[in-house]
N, C-alpha and C positions, 0 to 999 in steps of 0.2 A: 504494500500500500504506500500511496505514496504520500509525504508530509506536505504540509503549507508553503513551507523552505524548501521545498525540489528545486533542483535548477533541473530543465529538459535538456539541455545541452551534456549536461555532467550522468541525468541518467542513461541519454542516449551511446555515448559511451561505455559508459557499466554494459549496458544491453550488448554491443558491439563486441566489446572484451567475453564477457562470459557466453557469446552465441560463438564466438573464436575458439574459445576453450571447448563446446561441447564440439563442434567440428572434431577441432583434431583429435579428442578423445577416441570416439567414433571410428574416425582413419585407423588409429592402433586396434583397433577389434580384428582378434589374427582368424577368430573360427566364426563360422557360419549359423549366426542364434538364427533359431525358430521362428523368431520376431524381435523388431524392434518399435517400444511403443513412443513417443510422442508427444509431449503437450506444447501447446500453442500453434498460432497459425505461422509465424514467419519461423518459428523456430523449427516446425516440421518441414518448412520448404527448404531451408540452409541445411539441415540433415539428408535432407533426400537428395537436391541437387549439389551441394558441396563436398558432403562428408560419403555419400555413397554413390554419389555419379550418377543417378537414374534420372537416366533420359524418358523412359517411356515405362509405363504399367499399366495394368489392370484393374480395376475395380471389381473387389467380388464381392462386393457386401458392404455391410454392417455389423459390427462384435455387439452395439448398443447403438439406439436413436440416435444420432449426430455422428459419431465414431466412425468413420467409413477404414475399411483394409484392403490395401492394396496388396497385388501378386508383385513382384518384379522378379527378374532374371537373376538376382543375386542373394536375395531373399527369399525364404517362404511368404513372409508376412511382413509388411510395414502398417501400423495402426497407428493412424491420425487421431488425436486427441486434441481435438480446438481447445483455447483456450478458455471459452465462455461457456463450456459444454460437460456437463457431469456434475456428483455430486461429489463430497469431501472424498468420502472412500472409497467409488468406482475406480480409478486406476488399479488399488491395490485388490479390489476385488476382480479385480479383470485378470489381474494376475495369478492369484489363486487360481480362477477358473481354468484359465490354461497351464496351469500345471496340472491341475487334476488329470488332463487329458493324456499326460504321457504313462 
């Protein structure tokens, strides 16, 4: 949340820097997860097209209303998680869920 005192200059930065960090984190993933999940809208497009190069996917659904999963070529599963979408504990229940599956 943001204070009275924000400068938007000085958050856009933060923002910049830690979208930089999850980048290259992402790049050093040496094995091939199941899925990877997602939150926010610009920050799922700098993961998809920066940190894993995907040009093109599929759409095969929804995990949850809003949630869309895409197929791509180097993944099983990429799961978009907007920002303004879900409640406190769905990701971690989404997580769950899909571990039950193996």
């Amino acid at each position: 949340m943001k204070s009275k005192n924000s400068d938007p200059d000085e958050d856009l930065r933060i923002s910049a820097v830690i979208s930089e960090g999850l980048i290259q984190a992402v790049k050093r993933i040496d094995v091939k997860p199941r899925y990877i999940m997602v939150k926010g809208g610009i920050t799922s497009s700098d993961i998809a097209t920066r940190a894993l190069g995907i040009k093109k996917a599929r759409v095969i659904g929804q995990i949850r209303p809003g949630i869309p999963v895409w197929r791509t070529g180097g993944l099983h599963s990429y799961i978009i998680f907007p920002g303004n979408v879900g409640e406190e504990d769905e990701m971690k229940d989404i997580i769950i869920e899909l571990g039950r599956e193996n």
